[in-house]
C-alpha positions as CSV (number, residue, x, y, z in Angstrom):
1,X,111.2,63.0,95.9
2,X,111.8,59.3,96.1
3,X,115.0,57.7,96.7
4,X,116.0,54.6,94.6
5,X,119.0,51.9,94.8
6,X,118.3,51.0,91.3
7,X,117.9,52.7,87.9
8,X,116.1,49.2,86.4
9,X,112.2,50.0,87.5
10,X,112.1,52.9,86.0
11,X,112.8,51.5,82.4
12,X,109.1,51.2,81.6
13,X,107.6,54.6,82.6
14,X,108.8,56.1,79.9
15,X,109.8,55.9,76.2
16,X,112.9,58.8,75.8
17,X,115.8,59.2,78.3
18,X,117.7,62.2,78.7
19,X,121.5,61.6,79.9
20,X,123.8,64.2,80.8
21,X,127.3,63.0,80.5
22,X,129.9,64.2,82.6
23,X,129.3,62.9,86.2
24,X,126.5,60.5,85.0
25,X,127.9,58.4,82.9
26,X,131.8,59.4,82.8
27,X,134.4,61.7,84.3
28,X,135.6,62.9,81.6
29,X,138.6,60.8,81.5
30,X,136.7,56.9,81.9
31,X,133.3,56.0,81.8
32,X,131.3,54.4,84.4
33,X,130.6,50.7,84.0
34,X,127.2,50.5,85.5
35,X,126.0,53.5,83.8
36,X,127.0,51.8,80.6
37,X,124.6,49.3,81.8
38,X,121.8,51.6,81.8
39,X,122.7,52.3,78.4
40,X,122.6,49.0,77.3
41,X,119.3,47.5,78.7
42,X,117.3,51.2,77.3
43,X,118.9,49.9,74.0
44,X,117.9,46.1,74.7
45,X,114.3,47.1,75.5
46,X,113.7,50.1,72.2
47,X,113.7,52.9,74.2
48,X,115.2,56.1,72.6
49,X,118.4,57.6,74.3
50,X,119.7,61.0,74.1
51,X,122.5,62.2,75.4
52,X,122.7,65.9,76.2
53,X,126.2,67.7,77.3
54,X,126.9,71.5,78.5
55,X,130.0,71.1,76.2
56,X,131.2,74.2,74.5
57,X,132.1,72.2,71.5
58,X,130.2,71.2,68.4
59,X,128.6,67.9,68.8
60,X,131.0,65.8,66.9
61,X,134.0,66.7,69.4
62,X,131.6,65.1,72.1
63,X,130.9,61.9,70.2
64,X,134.6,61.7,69.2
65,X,135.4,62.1,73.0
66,X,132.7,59.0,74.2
67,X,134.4,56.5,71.2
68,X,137.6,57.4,72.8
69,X,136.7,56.3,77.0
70,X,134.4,53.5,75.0
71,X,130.9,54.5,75.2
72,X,129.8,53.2,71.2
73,X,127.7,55.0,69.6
74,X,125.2,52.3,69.1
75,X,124.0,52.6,72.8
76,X,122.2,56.4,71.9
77,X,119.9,57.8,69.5
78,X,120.9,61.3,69.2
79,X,123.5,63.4,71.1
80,X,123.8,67.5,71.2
81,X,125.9,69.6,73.1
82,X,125.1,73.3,74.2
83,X,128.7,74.6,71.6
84,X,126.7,72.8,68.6
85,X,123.2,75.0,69.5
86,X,125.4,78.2,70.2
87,X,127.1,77.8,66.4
88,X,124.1,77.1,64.7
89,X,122.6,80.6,66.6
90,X,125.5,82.5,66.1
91,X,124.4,84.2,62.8
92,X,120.7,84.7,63.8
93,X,121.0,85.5,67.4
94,X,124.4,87.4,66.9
95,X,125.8,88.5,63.9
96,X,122.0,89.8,62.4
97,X,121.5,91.8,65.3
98,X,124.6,93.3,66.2
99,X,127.8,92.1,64.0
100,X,130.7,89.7,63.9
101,X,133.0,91.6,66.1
102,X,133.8,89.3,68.9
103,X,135.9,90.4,72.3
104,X,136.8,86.4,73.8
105,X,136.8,86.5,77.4
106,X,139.5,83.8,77.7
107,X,138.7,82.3,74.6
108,X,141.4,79.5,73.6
109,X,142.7,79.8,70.1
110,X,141.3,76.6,69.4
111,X,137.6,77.8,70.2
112,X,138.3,80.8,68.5
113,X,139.4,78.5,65.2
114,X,135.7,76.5,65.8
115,X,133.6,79.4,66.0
116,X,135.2,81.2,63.5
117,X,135.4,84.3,65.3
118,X,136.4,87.8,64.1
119,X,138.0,88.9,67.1
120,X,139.3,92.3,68.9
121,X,141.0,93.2,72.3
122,X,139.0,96.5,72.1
123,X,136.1,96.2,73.8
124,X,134.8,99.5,72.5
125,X,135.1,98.3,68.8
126,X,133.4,94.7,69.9
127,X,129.5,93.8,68.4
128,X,129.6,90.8,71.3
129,X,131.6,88.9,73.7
130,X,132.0,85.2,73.6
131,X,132.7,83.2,77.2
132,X,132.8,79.4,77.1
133,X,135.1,77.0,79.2
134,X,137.6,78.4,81.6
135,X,141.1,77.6,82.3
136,X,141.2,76.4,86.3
137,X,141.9,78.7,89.3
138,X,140.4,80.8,87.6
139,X,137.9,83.8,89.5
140,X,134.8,86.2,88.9
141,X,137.6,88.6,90.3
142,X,139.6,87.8,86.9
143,X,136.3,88.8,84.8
144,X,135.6,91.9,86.8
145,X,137.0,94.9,85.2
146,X,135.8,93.5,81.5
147,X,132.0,92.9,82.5
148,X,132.1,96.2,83.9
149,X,133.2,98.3,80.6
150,X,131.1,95.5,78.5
151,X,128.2,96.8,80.6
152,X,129.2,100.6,79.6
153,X,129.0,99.9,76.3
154,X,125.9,97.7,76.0
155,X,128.0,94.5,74.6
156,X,125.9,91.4,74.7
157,X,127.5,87.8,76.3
158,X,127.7,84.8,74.3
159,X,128.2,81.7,76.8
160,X,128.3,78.7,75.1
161,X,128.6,76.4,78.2
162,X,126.6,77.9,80.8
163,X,127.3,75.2,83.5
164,X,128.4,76.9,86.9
165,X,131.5,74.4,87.5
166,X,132.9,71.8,86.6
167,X,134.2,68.7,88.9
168,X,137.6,67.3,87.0
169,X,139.5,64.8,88.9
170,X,137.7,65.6,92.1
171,X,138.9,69.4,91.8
172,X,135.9,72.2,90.8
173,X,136.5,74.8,88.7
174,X,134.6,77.8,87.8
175,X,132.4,77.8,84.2
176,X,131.4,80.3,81.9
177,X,128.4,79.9,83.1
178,X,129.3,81.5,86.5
179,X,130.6,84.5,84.6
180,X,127.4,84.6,82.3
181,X,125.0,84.4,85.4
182,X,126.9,87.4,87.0
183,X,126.6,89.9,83.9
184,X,123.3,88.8,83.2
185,X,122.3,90.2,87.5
186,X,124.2,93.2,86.3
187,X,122.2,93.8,83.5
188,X,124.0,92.4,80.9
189,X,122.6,90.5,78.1
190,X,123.2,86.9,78.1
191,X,122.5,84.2,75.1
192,X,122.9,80.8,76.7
193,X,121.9,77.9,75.0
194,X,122.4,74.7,76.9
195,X,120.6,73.1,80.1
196,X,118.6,74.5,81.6
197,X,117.8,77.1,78.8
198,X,114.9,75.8,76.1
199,X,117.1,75.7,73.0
200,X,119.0,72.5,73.1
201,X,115.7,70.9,74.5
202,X,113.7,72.4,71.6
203,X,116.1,70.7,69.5
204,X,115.5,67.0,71.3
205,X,112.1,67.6,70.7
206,X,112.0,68.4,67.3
207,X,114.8,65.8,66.2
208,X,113.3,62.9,68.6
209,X,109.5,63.8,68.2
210,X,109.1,63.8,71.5
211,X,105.2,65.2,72.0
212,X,104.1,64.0,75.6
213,X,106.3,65.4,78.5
214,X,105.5,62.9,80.6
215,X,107.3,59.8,78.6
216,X,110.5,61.5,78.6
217,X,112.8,61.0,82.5
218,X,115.8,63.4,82.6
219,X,119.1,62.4,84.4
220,X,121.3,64.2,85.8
221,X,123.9,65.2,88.5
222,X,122.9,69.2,88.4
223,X,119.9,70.5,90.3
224,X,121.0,74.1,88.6
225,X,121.0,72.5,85.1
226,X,119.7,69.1,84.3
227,X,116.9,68.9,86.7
228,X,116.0,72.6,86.3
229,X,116.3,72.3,82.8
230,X,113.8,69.2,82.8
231,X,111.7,70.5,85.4
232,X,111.2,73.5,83.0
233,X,110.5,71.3,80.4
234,X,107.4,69.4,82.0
235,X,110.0,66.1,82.5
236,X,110.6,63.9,85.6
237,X,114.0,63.9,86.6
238,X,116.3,61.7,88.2
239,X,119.1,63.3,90.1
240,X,122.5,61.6,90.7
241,X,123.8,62.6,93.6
242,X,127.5,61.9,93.8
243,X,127.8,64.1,91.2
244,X,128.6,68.0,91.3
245,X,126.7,68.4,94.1
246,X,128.6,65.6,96.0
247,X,130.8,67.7,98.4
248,X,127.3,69.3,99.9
249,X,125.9,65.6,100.5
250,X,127.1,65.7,104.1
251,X,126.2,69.7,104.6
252,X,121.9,69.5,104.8
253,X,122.2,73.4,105.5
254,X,123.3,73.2,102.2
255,X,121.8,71.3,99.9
256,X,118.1,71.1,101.3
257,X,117.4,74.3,99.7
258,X,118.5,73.3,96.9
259,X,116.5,70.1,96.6
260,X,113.2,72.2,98.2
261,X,113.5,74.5,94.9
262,X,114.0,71.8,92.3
263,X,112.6,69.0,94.0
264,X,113.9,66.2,91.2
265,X,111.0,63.4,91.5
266,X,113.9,60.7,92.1
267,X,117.2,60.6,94.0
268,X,119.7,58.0,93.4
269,X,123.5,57.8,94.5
270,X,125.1,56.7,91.1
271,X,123.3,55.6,88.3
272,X,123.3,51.8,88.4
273,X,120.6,48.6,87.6
């Protein structure tokens, strides 16, 4: 693991850069100037740029939401989010295998109109439950009774945003992805399709034509997701640290074990030239 000040000599290692988006190059509400930056000079010097989001909406939602904090689409290639993997799935992984019957663990309406969900309060009379983001304050202690009778009756968990938390405005909340990783160590079973899980990178592959690992450098602020999912991959990866992980700079206890499992092959505070 090497710590860097700068982004900018890394540029000609490799030909396809992987950005994750909230953290790295916004907050969700306004982008980050010297990330921009980045953008720009991979864009100046031909190199491809993907950006990849745990989102649990279709793609277009997340290019929609960069125009808007004025991030163009002209500074990336291709972007996907973990929602547009899970809908394309849904029929194949889901419906084919055990029916369109879904129980929403907090589903919003809204996600319920994207998906197109056929849904039911009755657990017992559900094919599949679907989990994606979660309203804030929210606990495992809130999912407990459901994961247990989903376990009784052998439903399968659809997470379509299998991040842990989420850092909005300074404040982390719980993610699907906490509730997903939970039923899965109780046996459950889990489809998750964003980072670090091989779908959505399968997808970069085959839509970029990426065929040597070692051309591509992965950034990102999660050691669960973005590096683990590089790391898994065969990618380096570059891990911002003021990111999710930010409150557990200043705690080594903490977040040594963390870097000593997913040992990211650079370190840099924000991402910046």
């Amino acid at each position: 693991m090497k710590n860097i000040l700068s982004f900018k000599p890394l540029i000609k290692n490799y030909d396809f850069f992987l950005f994750d988006q909230w953290g790295v190059l916004h907050n969700g509400h306004k982008k980050f100037p010297q990330a921009e930056n980045c953008l720009k000079i991979l864009k100046d010097k031909n190199k491809k740029v993907v950006l990849i989001s745990n989102s649990s909406m279709p793609t277009s939602y997340s290019i929609n939401n960069l125009k808007k904090i004025g991030i163009s689409e002209n500074l990336y290639d291709y972007c996907i989010t973990s929602g547009q993997i899970a809908l394309n799935s849904i029929k194949k992984d889901i419906y084919s295998k055990y029916g369109i019957n879904c129980f929403p663990l907090k589903l919003s309406k809204n996600k319920i109109k994207i998906f197109n969900l056929k849904c039911t309060k009755n657990i017992q009379k559900a094919n599949f439950a679907m989990i994606a983001d979660l309203d804030a304050g929210l606990t495992i202690l809130d999912f407990a009774k459901n994961l247990d009778l989903m376990l009784k009756h052998n439903i399968p968990l659809l997470c379509s945003n299998p991040d842990f938390l989420v850092d909005d405005n300074n404040q982390l909340s719980m993610c699907g992805g906490t509730v997903a990783k939970l039923y899965e160590d109780m046996g459950g079973i889990v489809y998750r399709y964003g980072k670090p899980f091989k779908p959505i990178y399968i997808n970069i592959n085959k839509k970029m034509k990426i065929i040597d690992p070692s051309k591509v450098l992965v950034i990102g602020d999660s050691l669960w997701h973005d590096v683990a999912g590089g790391n898994e991959m065969g990618f380096d990866c570059l891990w911002i640290k003021n990111g999710i992980h930010k409150s557990y700079l200043n705690k080594k206890k903490e977040i040594q074990p963390l870097l000593d499992v997913y040992k990211p092959k650079y370190l840099i505070k924000d991402l910046k030239l």
